[in-house]
VOGU-3710 file (C-alpha; in Angstrom, 3 decimals, decimal comma):
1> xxxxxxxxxx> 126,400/51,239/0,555  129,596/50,678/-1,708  130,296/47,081/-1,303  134,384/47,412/-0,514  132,888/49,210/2,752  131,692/46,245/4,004  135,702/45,093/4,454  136,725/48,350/5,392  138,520/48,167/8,933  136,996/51,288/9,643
11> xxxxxxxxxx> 133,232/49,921/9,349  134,620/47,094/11,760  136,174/49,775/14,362  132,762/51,755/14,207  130,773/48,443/14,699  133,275/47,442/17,615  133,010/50,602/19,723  129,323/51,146/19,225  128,739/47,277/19,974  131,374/48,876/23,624
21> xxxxxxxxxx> 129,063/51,021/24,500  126,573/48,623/24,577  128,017/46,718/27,069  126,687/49,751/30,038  124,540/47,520/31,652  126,742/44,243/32,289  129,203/46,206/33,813  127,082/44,843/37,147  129,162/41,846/36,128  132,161/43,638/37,750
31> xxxxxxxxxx> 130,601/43,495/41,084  129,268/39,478/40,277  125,588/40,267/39,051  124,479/39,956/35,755  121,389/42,228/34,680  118,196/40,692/34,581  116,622/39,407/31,547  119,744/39,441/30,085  119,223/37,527/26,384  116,353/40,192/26,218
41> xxxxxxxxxx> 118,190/42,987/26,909  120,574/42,231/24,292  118,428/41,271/21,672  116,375/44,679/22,451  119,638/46,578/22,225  120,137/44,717/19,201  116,684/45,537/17,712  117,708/49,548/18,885  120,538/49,535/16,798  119,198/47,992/13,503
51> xxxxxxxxxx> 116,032/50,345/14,008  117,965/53,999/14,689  120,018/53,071/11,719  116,978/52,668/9,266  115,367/55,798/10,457  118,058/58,140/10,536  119,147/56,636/7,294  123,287/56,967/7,536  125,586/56,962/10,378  126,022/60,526/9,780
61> xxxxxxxxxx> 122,581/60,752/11,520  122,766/58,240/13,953  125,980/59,001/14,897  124,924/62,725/15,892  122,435/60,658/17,918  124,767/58,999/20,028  126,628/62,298/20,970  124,571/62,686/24,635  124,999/59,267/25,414  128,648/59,439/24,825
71> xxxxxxxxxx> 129,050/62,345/26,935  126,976/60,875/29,410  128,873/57,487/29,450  130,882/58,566/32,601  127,729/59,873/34,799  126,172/56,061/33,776  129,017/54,843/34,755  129,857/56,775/38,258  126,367/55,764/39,326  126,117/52,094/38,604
81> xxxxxxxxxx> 128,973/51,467/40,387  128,224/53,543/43,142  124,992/53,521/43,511  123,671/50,539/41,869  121,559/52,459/38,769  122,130/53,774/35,902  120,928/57,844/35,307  117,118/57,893/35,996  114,419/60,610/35,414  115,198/61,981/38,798
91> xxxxxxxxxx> 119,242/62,641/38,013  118,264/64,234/34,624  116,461/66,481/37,047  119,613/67,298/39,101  121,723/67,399/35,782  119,154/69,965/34,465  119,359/72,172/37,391  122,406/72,181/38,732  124,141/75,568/37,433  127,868/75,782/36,552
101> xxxxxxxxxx> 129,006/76,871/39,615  127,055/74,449/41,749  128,923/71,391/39,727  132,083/72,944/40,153  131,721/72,951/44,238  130,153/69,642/43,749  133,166/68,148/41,983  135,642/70,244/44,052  139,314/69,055/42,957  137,435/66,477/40,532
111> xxxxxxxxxx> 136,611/69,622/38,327  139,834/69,044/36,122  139,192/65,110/35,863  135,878/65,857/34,891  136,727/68,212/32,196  139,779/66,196/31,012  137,282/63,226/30,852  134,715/65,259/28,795  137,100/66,398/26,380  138,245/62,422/25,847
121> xxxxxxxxxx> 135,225/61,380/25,014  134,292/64,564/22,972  137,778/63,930/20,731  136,421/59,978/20,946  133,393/60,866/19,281  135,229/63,025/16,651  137,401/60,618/15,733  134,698/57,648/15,284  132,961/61,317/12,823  135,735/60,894/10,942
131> xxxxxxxxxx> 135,835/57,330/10,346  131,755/57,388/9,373  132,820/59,834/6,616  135,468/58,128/5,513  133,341/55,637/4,731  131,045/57,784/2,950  128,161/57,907/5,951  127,093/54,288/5,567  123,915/55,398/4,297  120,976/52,621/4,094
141> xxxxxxxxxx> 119,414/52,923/0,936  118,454/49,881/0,197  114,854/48,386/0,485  115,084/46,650/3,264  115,396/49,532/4,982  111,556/49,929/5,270  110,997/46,487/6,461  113,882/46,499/9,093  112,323/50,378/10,252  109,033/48,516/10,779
151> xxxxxxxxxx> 110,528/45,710/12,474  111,914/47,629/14,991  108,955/49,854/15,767  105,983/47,096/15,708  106,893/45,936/19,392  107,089/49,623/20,447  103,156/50,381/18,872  101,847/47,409/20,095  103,348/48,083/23,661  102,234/51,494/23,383
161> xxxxxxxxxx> 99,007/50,431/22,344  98,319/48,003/25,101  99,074/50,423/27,351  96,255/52,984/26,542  94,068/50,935/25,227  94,805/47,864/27,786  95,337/43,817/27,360  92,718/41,437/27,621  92,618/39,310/31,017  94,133/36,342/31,733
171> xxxxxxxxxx> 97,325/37,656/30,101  99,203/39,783/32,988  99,382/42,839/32,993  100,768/45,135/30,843  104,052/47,392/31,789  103,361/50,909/32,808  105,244/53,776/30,995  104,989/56,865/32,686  102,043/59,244/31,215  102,017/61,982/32,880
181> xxxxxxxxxx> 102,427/64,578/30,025  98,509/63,555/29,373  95,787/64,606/31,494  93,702/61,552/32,970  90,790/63,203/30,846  93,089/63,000/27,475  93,739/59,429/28,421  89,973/58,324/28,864  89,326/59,678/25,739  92,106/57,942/23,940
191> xxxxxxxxxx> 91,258/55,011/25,566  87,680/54,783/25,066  88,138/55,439/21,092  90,762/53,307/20,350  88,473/50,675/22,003  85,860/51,136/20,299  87,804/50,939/17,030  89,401/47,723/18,082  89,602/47,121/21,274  92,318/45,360/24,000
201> xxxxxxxxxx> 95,269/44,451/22,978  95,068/40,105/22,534  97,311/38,472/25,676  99,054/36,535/22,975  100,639/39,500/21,115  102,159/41,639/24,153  105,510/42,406/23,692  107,826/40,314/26,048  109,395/43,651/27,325  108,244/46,445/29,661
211> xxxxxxxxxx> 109,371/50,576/29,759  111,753/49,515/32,448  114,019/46,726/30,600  114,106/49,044/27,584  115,141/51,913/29,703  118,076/50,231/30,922  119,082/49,167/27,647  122,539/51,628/26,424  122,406/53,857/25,141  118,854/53,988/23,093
221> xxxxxxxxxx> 117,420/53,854/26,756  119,281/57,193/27,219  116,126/58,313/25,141  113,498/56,589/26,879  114,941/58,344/29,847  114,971/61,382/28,712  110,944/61,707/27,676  109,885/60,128/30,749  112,045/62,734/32,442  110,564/65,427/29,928
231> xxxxxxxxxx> 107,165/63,796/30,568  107,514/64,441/34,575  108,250/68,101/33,848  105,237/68,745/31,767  103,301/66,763/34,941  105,144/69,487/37,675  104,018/72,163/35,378  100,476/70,709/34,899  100,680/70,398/39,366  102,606/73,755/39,678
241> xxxxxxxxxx> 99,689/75,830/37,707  97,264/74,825/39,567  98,367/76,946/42,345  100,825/79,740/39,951  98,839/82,796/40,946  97,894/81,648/44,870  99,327/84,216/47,698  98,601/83,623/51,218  98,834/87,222/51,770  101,064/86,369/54,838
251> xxxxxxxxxx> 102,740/88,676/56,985  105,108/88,261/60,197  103,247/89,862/63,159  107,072/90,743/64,344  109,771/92,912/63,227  111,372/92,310/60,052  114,836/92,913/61,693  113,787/90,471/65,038  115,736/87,284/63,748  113,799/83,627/63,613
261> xxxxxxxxxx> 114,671/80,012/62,667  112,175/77,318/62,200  112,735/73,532/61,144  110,606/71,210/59,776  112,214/67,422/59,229  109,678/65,242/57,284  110,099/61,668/58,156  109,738/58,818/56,495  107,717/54,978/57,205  108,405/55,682/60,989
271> xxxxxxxxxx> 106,156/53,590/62,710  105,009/55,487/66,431  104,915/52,791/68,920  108,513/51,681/67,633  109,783/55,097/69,292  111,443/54,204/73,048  110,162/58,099/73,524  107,018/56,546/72,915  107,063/54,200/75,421  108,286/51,374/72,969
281> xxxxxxxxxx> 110,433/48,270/74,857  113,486/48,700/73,386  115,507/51,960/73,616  115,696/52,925/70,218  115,540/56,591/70,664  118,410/57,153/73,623  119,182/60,550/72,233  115,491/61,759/71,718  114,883/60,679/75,371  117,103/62,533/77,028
291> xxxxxxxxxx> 116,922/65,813/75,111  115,470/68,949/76,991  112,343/71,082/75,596  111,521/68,045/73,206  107,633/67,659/73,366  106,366/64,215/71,568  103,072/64,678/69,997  101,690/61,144/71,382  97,972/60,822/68,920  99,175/62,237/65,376
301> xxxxxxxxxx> 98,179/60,379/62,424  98,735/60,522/58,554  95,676/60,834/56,165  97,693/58,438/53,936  100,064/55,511/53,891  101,628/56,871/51,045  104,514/59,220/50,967  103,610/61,245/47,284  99,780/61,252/49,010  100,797/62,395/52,464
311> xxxxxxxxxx> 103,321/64,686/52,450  101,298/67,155/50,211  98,781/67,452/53,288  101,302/67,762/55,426  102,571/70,717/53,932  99,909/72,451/52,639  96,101/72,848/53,644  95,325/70,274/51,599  91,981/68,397/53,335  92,616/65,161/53,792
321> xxxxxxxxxx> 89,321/63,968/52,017  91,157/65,840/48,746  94,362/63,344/49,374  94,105/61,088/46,155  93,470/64,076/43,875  96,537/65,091/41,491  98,099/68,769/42,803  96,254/71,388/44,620  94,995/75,357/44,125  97,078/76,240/46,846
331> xxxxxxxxxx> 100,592/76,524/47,559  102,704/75,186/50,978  104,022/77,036/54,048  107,297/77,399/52,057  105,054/80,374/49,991  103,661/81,640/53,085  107,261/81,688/55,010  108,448/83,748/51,909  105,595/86,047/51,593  106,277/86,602/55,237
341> xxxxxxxxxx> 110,288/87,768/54,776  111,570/84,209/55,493  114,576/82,761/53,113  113,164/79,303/52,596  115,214/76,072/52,372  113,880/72,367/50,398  116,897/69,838/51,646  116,344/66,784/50,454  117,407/62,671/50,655  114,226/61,896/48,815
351> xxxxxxxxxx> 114,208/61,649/44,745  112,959/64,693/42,741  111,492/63,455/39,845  109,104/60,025/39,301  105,805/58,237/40,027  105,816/58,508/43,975  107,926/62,030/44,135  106,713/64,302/41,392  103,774/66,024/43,759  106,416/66,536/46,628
361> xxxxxxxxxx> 108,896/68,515/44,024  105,945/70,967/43,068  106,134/72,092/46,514  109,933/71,896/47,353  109,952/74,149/44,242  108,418/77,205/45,751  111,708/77,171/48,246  114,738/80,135/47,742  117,065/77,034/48,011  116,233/73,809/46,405
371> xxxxxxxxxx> 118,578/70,567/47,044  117,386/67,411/46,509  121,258/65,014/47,834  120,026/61,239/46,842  121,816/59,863/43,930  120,824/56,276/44,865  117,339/56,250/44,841  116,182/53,834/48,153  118,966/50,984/46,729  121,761/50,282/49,195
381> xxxxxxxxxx> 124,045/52,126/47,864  121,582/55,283/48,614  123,048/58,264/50,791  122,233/58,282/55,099  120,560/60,888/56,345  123,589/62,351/57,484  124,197/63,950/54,011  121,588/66,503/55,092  123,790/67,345/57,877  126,573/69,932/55,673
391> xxxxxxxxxx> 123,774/71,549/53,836  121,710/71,960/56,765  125,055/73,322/58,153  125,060/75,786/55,286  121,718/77,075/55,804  122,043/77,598/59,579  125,516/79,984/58,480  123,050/82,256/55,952  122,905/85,631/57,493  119,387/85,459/56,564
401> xxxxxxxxxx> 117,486/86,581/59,784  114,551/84,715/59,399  114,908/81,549/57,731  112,790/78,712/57,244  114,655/74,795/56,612  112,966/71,637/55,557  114,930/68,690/55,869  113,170/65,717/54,210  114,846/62,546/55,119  114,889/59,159/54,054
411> xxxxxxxxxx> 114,216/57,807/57,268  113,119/54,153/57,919  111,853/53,357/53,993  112,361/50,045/53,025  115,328/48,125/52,415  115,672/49,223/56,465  119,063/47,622/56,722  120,090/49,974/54,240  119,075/52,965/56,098  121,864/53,027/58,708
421> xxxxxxxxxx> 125,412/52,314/58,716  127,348/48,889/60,554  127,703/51,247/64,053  124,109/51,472/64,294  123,345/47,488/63,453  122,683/46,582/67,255  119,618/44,394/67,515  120,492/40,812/65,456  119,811/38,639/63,265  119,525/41,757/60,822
431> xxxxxxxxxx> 119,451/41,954/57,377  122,408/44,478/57,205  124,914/42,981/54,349  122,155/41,968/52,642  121,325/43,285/49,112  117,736/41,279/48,507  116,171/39,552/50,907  113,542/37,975/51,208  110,968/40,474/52,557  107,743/37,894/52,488
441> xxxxxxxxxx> 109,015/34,654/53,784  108,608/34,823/57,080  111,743/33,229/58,399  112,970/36,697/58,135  110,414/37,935/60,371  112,633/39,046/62,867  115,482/39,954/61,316  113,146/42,247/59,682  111,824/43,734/62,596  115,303/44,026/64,424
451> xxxxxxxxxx> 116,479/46,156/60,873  113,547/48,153/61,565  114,258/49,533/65,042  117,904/49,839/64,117  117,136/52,446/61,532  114,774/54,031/64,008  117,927/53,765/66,043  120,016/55,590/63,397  116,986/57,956/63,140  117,333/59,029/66,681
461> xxxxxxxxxx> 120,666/59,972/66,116  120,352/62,104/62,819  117,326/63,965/64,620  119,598/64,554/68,059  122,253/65,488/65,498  119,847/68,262/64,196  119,121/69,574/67,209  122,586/70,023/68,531  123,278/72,139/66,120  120,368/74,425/66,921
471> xxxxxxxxxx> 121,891/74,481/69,826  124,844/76,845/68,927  122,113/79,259/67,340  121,712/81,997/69,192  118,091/83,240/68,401  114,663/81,361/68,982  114,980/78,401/67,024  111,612/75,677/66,963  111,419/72,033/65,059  109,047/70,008/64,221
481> xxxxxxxxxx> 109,009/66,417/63,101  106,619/64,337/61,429  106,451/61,361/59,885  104,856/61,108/56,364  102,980/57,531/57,354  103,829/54,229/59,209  104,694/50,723/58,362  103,151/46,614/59,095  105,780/44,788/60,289  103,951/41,130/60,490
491> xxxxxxxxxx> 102,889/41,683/64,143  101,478/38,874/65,584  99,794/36,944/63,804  99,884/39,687/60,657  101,001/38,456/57,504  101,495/41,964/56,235  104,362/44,150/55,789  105,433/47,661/54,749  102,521/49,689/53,677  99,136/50,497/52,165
501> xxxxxxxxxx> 97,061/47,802/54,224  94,875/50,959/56,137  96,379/49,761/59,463  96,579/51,777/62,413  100,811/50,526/62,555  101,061/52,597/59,410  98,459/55,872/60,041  99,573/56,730/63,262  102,875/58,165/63,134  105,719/59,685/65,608
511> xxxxxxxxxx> 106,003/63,401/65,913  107,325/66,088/68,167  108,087/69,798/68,577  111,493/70,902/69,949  112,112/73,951/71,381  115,244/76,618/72,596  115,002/78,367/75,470  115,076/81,360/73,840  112,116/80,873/71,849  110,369/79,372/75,196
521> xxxxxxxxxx> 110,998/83,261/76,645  109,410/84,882/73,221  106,658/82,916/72,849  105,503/81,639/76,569  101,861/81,013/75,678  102,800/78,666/72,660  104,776/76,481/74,814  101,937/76,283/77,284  99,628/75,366/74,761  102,283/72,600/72,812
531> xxxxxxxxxx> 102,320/71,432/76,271  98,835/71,432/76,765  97,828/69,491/73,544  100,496/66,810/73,385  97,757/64,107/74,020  95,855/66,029/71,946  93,649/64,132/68,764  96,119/65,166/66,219  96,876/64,532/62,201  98,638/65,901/59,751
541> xxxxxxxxxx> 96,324/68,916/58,370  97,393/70,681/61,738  101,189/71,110/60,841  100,671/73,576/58,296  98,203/75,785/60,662  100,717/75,034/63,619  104,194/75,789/61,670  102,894/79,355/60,859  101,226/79,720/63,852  105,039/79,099/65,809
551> xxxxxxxxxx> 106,700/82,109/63,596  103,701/84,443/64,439  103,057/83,945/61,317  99,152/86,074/60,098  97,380/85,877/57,258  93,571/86,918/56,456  92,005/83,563/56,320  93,723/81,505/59,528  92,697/79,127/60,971  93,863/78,847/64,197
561> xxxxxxxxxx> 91,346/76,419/65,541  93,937/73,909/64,019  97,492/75,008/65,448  98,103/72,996/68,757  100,121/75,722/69,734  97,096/78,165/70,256  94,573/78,701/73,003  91,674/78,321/69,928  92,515/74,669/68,800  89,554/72,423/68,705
571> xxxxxxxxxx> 89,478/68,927/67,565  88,527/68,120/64,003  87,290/64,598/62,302  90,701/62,782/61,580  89,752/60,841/58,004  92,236/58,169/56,862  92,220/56,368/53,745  90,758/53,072/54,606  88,151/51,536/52,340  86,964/54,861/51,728
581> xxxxxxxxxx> 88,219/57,915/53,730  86,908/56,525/57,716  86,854/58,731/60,341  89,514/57,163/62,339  87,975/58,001/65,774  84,968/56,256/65,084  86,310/53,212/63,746  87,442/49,669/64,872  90,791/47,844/64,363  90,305/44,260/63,169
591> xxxxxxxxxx> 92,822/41,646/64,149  96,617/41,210/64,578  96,671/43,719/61,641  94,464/46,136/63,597  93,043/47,338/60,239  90,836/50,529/60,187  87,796/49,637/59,701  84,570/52,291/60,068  81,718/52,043/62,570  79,620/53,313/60,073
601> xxxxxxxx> 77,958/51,470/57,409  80,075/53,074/54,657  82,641/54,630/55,180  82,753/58,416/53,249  83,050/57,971/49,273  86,126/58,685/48,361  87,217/62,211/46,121  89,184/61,504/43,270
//
């Protein structure tokens, strides 16, 4: 590097806006936070710089690097301030596929700011190019290059390496980083020879830094993002081809020109006996009440207290003893529905893309029309429910005749007093205003609990909201809702909360069918039957048997022993995930906490 560079304004204009857009994550000051682990985050960012620079070499290189994260300054802007995160995995998905014309109704009258912005920050970026050559590229040809290079990437092998290798104890544990582009097979086998090699990583020398802080680091952890992101798509593929060459071989027993609609809304950590339909003390489901042909389905459980765990069962034939294994060799009703004639909707206010959603997006995937609406992750800044309402909206105005729409909401998931807006805050104290509280100290106990029913509250409403718009259809329209799995809420003398603790407060779950009267005159049987087994021994592995079973739905292998809406339903064993998969009608509940707990000696091994 010529040594008049060094003085060169130019170098110190580079150096100035580069050091600028390193400054992404404390704009959280502007709302009075600073970002956690701050010194680290700078001296990381720091590190970043001093490291890209010695392995591309010149700022010719590196500054090429830099072009995504300069055009993707204002989308890492838009959604820390509005949504309290910067671009994750999951909004790389919706970035990825979103076509033109989708971004363009998206942004509406925002199109032209958007494209004004874009070519700002392009002609930015150009003019910063022509200040790098100016000064010749900067290039780093020195020797210390080589040390400065290894510098940088020592903390990143050694994290790497503790991860697949592991630490030794007594040292915490060491951060995750997602993996998923390796098999669990490929894994084991790098993990078993590097340990023989060497072995664990020493507690002493892991890096003071996890995947997470680095990912939030700008705009290096623009890269991090992006293989994690890349990582999750080679995991959906791995899922997806399990099942690629599956048919049902489905069929609908009526005419292709007789019109049907069916919904299915997937709910989310809604706890049954917190349902006033249920019989629950407080009214927190006025709406749901008081609604005509609405049949609550009063003994459903979930396999699973776990949403990326039970929501596969529930929309597939997925046995629930096959719950913890990775994807499936089937496909969901959304496949069947299509083989049958139906267009198929995936509406979503879950995430797309990460450790908990991946498995849900390889079946939303199989749908015509794929939305997935939650930009804010489960923060409080995160959409309501109510943003399913327009698409839904959409869908219902296809001229499709037989359609099929999934609405998968967001429902009661924890922070709860994020989940519903101030009209809906009716039983105090609440938390609602508050950003973090403090979930495990008790004092919060009921504030906690009174959150809870007012999202269940808000829930209520969104569902009754649904349903009056079936209402205006005017051909048979059914719904069904089901909750993916329940939540603790430190009852009694409990000193557990949210989920995962095999209680019976988290596997039994609300559901219901609802009905219009014109569908009651087609199908007069089915309703006798819904009727019939609404006290019925229900779980989740019957929805997928049922929901094809409503549309008249055949297929060469049904199994119509487990659709409650048919004269042939028996009763199966119900296993839940507790301490081994239990059979939940032969087990006991222990304590305030009413865990499941098996009658048996052991409950049945588990299926991985």
């Amino acid at each position: 590097m010529p040594h008049s560079n060094l003085r060169s304004p130019k170098l110190w204009l580079v150096a100035f806006c580069y050091a600028l857009l390193s400054t992404v994550p404390w704009l959280s000051l502007l709302n009075g936070q600073a970002p956690d682990q701050s010194v680290l985050l700078m001296s990381l960012t720091a590190i970043s710089w001093v490291g890209m620079w010695a392995m591309t070499g010149s700022l010719r290189w590196l500054h090429w690097v830099m072009l995504p994260a300069v055009l993707l300054l204002p989308v890492e802007i838009y959604l820390r301030q509005f949504y309290g995160q910067g671009i994750s995995t999951h909004h790389l998905g919706i970035i990825a596929e979103t076509s033109p014309r989708e971004a363009a109704e998206f942004l509406g009258s925002k199109l032209w700011l958007a494209g004004a912005g874009l070519l700002m920050l392009t002609g930015f970026w150009y003019f910063l190019w022509r200040q790098i050559k100016a000064l010749e590229w900067l290039p780093w040809r020195h020797w210390s290059r080589w040390p400065a290079l290894a510098l940088a990437l020592l903390p990143l092998f050694i994290f790497q390496y503790g991860y697949r290798v592991g630490v030794q104890a007594g040292s915490g544990s060491s951060a995750s980083v997602s993996a998923h582009a390796f098999s669990q097979v490929q894994l084991e086998v790098i993990r078993n020879w590097l340990s023989k090699k060497t072995g664990p990583l020493p507690g002493w020398a892991r890096p003071p830094f996890d995947d997470e802080l680095a990912m939030r680091s700008w705009p290096f952890g623009l890269i991090l993002r992006g293989i994690d992101f890349w990582n999750e798509r080679m995991y959906l593929e791995q899922l997806s081809e399990k099942s690629r060459n599956f048919t049902f071989g489905a069929r609908a027993a009526l005419s292709k020109d007789e019109p049907q609609l069916v919904i299915m809304v997937i709910g989310e950590s809604s706890r049954f006996d917190r349902w006033g339909l249920n019989g629950y003390e407080r009214d927190t489901t006025p709406n749901l009440s008081a609604m005509e042909n609405l049949v609550p389905l009063t003994d459903m459980i979930t396999a699973v207290s776990a949403t990326r765990l039970s929501v596969p069962i529930i929309v597939s034939r997925k046995p629930a003893a096959q719950g913890l294994q990775a994807g499936f060799a089937e496909k969901s009703f959304l496949s069947a529905y299509r083989e049958a004639g139906f267009k198929t909707y995936w509406i979503s206010n879950q995430m797309s893309f990460g450790q908990f959603d991946t498995p849900t997006s390889v079946f939303a995937k199989e749908a015509d029309v794929t939305q997935f609406l939650n930009l804010g992750g489960y923060t409080n800044q995160s959409n309501l429910d109510e943003v399913l309402l327009p698409p839904l909206q959409n869908a219902l105005n296809d001229p499709a005749q037989k359609k099929l729409i999934v609405l998968h909401t967001l429902g009661n998931h924890w922070n709860y007093s994020h989940r519903y807006p101030a009209s809906f805050d009716h039983w105090k104290p609440s938390l609602f205003g508050v950003s973090n509280p403090a979930y495990t100290d008790l004092r919060n106990k009921d504030a906690l609990n009174n959150s809870y029913d007012n999202s269940v509250l808000y829930t209520d409403w969104f569902l009754s909201e649904v349903i009056q718009r079936l209402k205006g259809v005017t051909i048979p329209v059914s719904m069904m809702y089901v909750a993916d799995h329940g939540q603790t809420l430190y009852d009694d003398s409990c000193n557990l909360a949210f989920h995962g603790h095999n209680t019976q407060y988290e596997f039994h779950i609300p559901a219901f069918v609802w009905y219009s009267d014109l569908y009651a005159d087609q199908f007069p049987e089915k309703i006798k039957q819904l009727h019939r087994h609404r006290t019925a021994r229900l779980s989740t592995e019957n929805v997928f048997h049922t929901l094809l079973d409503m549309a008249e739905i055949r297929y060469p292998d049904e199994n119509l022993s487990r659709s409650f809406v048919s004269a042939a339903w028996r009763p199966h064993i119900r296993y839940v995930d507790s301490y081994g998969w239990t059979d939940y009608d032969n087990a006991s509940l222990r304590g305030d906490c009413r865990e499941v707990i098996a009658n048996r000696d052991k409950p049945v091994k588990k299926k991985r």
